[in-house]
N, C-alpha and C positions, 0 to 999 in steps of 0.2 A: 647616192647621197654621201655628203662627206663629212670628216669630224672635224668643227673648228676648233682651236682653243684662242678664246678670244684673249687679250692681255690689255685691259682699261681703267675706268675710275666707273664708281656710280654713285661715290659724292667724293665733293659735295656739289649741288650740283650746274653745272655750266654746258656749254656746246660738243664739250666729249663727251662729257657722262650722256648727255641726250642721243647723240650720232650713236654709241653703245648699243644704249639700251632698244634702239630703235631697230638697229639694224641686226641684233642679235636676233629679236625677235620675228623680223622679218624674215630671217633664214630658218628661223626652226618652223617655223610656216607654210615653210616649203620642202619641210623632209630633214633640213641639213641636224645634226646633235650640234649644239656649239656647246660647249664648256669656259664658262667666266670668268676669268681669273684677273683679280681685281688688288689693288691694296686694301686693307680692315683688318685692323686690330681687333682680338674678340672682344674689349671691352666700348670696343663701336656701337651706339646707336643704332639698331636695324640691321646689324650684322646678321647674315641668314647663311653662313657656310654652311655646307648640307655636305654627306657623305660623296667619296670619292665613286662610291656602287652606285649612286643615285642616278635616274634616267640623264638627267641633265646637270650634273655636279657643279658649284659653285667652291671656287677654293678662294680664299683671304692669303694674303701677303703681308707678310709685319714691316710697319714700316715709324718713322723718326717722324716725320714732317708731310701733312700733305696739306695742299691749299689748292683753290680752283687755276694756278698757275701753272705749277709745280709742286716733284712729289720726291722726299729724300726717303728712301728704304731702309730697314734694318740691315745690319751685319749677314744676318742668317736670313735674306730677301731670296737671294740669287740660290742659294742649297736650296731653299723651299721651291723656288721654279725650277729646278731643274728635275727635284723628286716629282711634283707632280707633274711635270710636261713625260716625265718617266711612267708614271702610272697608269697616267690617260691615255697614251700612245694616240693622238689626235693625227687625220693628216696634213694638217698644215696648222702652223698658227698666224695668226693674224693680230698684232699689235696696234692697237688704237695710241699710240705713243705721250706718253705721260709726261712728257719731261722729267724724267729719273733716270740717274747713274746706269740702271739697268738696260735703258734703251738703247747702250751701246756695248752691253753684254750682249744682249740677244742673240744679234747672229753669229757669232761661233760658237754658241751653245746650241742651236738650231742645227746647223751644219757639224756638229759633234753628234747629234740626235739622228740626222739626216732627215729634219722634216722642212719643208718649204717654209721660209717665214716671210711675210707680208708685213708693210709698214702702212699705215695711213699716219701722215703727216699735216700739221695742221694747223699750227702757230699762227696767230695773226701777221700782219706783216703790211709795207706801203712799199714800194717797188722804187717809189721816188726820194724815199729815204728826205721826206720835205720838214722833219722834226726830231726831236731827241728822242721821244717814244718808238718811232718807226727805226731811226740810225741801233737801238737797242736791243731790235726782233730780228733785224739785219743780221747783228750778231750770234743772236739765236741760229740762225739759218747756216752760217759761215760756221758755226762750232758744230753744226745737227751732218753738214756734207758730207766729210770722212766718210762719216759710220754710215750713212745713207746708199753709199755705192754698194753696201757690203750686204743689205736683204736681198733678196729676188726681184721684191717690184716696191715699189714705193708709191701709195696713192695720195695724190694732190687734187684739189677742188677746181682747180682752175689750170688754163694755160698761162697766162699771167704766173701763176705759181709756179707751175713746171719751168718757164723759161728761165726764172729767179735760180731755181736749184742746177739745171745744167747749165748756166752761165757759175756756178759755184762749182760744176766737176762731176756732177752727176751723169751717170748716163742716159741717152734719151730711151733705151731699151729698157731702163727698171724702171722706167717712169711709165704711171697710167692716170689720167685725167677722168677723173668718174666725181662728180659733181654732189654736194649734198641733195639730198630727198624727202620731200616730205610727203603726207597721206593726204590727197588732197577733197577725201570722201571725209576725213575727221577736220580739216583746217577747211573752212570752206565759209561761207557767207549765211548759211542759215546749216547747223548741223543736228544732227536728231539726236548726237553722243550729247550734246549739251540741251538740257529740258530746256523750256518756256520760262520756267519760274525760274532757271538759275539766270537768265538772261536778265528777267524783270528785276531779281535782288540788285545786280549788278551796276543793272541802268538806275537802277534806285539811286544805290550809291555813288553813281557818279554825279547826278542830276540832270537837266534837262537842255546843258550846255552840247555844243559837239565839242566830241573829243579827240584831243592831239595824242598820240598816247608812244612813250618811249619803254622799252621792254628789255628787260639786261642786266650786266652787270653795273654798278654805278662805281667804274673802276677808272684811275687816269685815263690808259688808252681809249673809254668809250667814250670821252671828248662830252659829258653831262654839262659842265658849267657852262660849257659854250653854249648847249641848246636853253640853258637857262637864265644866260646873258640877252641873249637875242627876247625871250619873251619877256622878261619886264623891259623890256624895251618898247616894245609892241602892246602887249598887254592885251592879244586881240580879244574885242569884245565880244561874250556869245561864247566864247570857246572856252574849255578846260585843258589842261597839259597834266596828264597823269603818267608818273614814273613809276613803272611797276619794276622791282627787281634791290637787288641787297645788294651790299660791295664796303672798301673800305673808305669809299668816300662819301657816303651815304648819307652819317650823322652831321659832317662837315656840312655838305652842301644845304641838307634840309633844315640844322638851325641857321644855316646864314640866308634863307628864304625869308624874302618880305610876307609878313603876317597880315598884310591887309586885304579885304576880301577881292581887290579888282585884280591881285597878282594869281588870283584862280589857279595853283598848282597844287596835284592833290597827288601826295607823297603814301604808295598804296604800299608798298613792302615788297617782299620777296613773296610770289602767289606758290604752294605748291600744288594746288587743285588744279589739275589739267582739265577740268570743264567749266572752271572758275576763269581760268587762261585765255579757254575759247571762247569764251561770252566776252572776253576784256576787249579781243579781236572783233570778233561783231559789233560790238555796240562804238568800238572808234571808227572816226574818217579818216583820221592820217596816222601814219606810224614814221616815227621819225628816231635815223638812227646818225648822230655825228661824230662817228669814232676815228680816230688818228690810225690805228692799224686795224687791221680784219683779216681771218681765212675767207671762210665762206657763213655768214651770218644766217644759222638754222631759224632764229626768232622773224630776219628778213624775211626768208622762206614761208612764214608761217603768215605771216602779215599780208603777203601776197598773195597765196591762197586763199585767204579769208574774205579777198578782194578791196582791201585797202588802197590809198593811195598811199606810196612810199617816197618816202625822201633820204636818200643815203649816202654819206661820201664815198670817193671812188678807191678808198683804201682796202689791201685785201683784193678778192674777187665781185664785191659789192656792186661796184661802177658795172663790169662785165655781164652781173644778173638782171641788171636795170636799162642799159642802153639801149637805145633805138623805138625809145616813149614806152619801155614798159614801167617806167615811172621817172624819178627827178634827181639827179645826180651832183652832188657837191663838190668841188675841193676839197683836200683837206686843210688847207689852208684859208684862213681866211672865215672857216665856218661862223662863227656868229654874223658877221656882216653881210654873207647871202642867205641865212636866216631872218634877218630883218628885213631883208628886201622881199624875202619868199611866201611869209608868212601873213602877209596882208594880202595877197593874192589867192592862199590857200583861205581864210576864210573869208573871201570876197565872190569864191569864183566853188561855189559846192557842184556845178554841170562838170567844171575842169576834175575834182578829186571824184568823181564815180567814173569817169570817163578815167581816170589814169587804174583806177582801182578794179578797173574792168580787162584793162587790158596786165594791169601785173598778175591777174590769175590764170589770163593766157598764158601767160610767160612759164610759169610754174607748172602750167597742161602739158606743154611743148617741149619743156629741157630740165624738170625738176620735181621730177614725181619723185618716189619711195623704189614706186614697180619698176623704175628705170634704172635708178641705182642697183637694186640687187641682181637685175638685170645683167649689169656691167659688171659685178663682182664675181656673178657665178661665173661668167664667161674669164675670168681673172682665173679665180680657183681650177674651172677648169684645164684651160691652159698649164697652169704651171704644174698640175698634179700630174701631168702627161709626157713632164720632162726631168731630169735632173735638176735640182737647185743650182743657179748659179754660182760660180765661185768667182771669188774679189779676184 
């Protein structure tokens, strides 16, 4: 068994903090020690640094700036990682990549150390650069390649992905395509993690409408107005459209919502109750995601599981999860206009969303478990712990 030292976020919290926390635990599960090392300042909320002697040591990183984007460090960030990557003597680390100055320290401080370091990479992204948001994470990408050649391995969600960075100069040798994963025994269509009564609260509060239900950030790139254009347009009857999830467009969007009762959009917040989450999933028919760029969408993942029907642009590796009828794929252009065409179909046709909603949790059986992922990562760890680290 080996020692990670993991390098992540665990707020606040979005699709890295979850792939984290997820997947850390997943290894320790299995034998591996992993060690967290995270940004948190001690006067953090829920800060929980625990001692360096501790089975499983959690170290904090002081830092300037963090948002669920990006993350600016202290002065004294880089001496603090390199004391404790010093202390821990871990055999590889594994960087869940922050977007921080730091992440392109890493590897000569690794390769100073002489321990393996791993990149998961993971920036949303559109490959077709078809908008100003996507031509933006472009740039991301084009500024991330450099430093990229210089880890051992670099993991990406998608081939899509991968092809995006070695067309940028990467090589195809540090690259490894290992897919997000979810627990398809907890995200599932009737689960025993979540009671009876938290379902009943739930459905309470939505009412007795079916539900369209969007799950996320409420951020530009996740393209919300558009899905919110397209339904008071529609207005479909019987149905509700609930937006579960915080962002900084959030207040914007929800006061400029029509207040009348036939615009049915029920503005639920940011959930942090993970059995609250999975009742939200159960009790919807459609999950609908319209974002301009994407990696690979953990919440999609969950949705699919849960055996919804899904609707999601083909930005990111999204289109890639969904193709060949494991559910209904967008543009990303154009979205609200094949929202209005789409969305009198989906509540006209409830044979068509169990039948799609059946087959997207195939989808997630087949190429997007949890067990699958760690699967591919030990065989990663493996591997590279059996060789010298690369050098640039």
């Amino acid at each position: 068994m080996a020692h990670i030292a993991w390098l992540g976020k665990k707020t606040p919290f979005c699709g890295n903090v979850t792939y984290g926390l997820s997947t850390t635990e997943a290894l320790k599960q299995r034998g591996h020690q992993t060690s967290f090392i995270h940004f948190g300042n001690p006067t953090d909320p829920g800060n929980t640094e625990t001692s360096l002697l501790a089975n499983d040591p959690e170290v904090s990183l002081p830092y300037l700036v963090k948002s669920q984007v990006y993350t600016i460090p202290s002065p004294r960030a880089q001496r603090e990682l390199r004391e404790s990557l010093e202390r821990l003597q871990p055999d590889l680390v594994h960087a869940s990549l922050t977007l921080s100055p730091l992440d392109f320290r890493l590897p000569e401080l690794c390769q100073q150390l002489g321990v393996p370091l791993v990149a998961t990479f993971h920036p949303p992204f559109d490959a077709g650069i078809r908008n100003l948001t996507a031509g933006t994470q472009q740039l991301t990408y084009q500024l991330y390649a450099p430093a990229l050649t210089r880890y051992d391995r670099v993991i990406v969600f998608s081939e899509l992905q991968a092809e995006v960075l070695s067309r940028l100069g990467v090589k195809d040798n540090r690259l490894a395509v290992i897919p997000n994963g979810v627990d398809p025994e907890l995200w599932t269509p009737t689960s025993p993690q979540c009671e009876s009564t938290i379902r009943e609260e739930v459905r309470h509060r939505l009412g007795k409408k079916r539900v369209f239900l969007y799950m996320g950030r409420i951020a530009t790139e996740k393209n919300v107005e558009a899905l919110l254009r397209a339904w008071r347009l529609i207005e479909p009857k019987g149905c509700r459209l609930v937006i579960v999830g915080d962002g900084p467009l959030k207040a914007t969007l929800e006061n400029n919502s029509p207040t009348s009762s036939t615009s049915d959009v029920l503005w639920w917040g940011y959930e942090p109750d993970l059995k609250i989450r999975i009742a939200l999933l159960q009790c919807a028919e459609v999950f609908l995601l319209p974002s301009l760029v994407e990696g690979l969408s953990i919440s999609l993942l969950e949705a699919m599981a849960s055996g919804i029907a899904c609707v999601a642009t083909d930005a990111g590796a999204d289109g890639e999860v969904l193709d060949q009828g494991a559910g209904i794929v967008l543009s990303t252009q154009g979205v609200t206009t094949q929202l209005r065409t789409l969305l009198p179909v989906l509540r006209d046709q409830p044979v068509l969303t169990s039948e799609l909603g059946r087959r997207a949790r195939m989808r997630v059986l087949e190429r997007y478990t949890l067990t699958r992922n760690i699967d591919s990562l030990e065989s990663l760890y493996s591997d590279l712990l059996k060789v010298v680290p690369l050098v640039a």
